[in-house]
C-alpha positions in Angstrom: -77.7 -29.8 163.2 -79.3 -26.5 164.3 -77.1 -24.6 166.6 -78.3 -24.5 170.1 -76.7 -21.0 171.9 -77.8 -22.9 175.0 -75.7 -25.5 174.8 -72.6 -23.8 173.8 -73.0 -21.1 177.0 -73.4 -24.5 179.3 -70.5 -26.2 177.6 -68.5 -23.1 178.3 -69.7 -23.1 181.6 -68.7 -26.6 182.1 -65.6 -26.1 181.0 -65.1 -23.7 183.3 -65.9 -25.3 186.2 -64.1 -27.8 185.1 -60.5 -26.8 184.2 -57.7 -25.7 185.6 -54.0 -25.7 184.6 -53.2 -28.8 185.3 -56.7 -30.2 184.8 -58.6 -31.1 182.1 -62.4 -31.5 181.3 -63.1 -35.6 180.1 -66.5 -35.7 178.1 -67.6 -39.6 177.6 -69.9 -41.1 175.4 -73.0 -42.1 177.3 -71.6 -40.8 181.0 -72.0 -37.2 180.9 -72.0 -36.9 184.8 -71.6 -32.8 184.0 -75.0 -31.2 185.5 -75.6 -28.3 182.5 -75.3 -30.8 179.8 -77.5 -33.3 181.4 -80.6 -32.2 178.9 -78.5 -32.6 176.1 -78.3 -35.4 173.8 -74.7 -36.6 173.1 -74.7 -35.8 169.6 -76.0 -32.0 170.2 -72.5 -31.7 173.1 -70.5 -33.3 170.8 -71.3 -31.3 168.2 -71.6 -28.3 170.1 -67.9 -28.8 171.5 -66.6 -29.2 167.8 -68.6 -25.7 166.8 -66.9 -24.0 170.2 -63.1 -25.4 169.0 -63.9 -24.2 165.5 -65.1 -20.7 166.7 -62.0 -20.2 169.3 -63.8 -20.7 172.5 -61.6 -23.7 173.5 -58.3 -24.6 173.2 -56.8 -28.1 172.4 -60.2 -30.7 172.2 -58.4 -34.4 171.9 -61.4 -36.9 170.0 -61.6 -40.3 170.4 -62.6 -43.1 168.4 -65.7 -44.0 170.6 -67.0 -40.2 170.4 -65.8 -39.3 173.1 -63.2 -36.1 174.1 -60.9 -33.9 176.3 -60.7 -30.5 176.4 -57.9 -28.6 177.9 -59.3 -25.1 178.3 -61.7 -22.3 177.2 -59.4 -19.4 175.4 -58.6 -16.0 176.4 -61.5 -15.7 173.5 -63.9 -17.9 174.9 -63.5 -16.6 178.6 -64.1 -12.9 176.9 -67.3 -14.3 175.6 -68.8 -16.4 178.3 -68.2 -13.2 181.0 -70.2 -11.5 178.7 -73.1 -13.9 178.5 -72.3 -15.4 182.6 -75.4 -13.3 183.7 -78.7 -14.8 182.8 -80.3 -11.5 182.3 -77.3 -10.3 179.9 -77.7 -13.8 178.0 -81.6 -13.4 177.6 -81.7 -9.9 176.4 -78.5 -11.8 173.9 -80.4 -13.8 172.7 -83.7 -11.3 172.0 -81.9 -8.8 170.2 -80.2 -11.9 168.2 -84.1 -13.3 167.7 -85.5 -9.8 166.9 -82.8 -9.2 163.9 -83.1 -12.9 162.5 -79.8 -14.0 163.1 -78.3 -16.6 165.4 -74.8 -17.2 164.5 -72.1 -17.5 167.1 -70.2 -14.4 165.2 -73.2 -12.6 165.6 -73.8 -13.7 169.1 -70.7 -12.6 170.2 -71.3 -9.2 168.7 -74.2 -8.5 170.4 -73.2 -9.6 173.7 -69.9 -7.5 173.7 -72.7 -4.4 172.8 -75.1 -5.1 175.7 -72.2 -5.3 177.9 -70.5 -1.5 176.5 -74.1 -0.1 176.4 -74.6 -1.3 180.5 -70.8 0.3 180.7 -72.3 3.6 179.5 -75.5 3.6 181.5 -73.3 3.7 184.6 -71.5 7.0 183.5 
């Protein structure tokens, strides 16, 4: 499956909005009630929230036979990243610079949103 940046920013929103620490974030199969991830298909979340564990965006993700999952939290990593990209004009200027050089990997991603944020740090100096 094609990695969808969209989908990971509105998972880690979700998760967000969701979580706290006592309080865990439930995704089920076939009752996403979550508003972001309504235009999602269940197979591009789930495999979106397997590419954000992978990556270090969220910490413990519990599976479960039927598809469905828990997540516990994003990580000091993925909270880093996602106040980066929180602003949509930050996110869309991510994602031209990523379209302009030809690359769309989360790595990458990250690397260019940490750079517009330090280049809008030194235009206020």
């Amino acid at each position: 499956m094609k990695l969808n940046l969209d989908c990971i920013r509105d998972i880690l929103l979700t998760v967000e909005d969701n979580t706290d620490f006592s309080t865990y974030m439930s995704y089920d199969v076939g009752e996403s009630s979550y508003d972001l991830l309504t235009k999602y298909s269940d197979s591009e979340i789930l495999y979106h929230i397997k590419q954000c564990e992978l990556s270090g965006l969220i910490t413990k993700v519990s599976w479960y036979l039927n598809g469905s999952c828990t997540i516990l939290d994003l990580s000091p990593y993925g909270h880093q990243f996602l106040a980066d990209i929180r602003s949509d004009s930050n996110w869309n200027k991510t994602k031209s610079i990523a379209k302009n050089i030809g690359s769309s990997s989360l790595t990458t991603v990250k690397e260019i949103a940490t750079n517009v944020i330090t280049e809008l740090i030194k235009s206020q100096f």
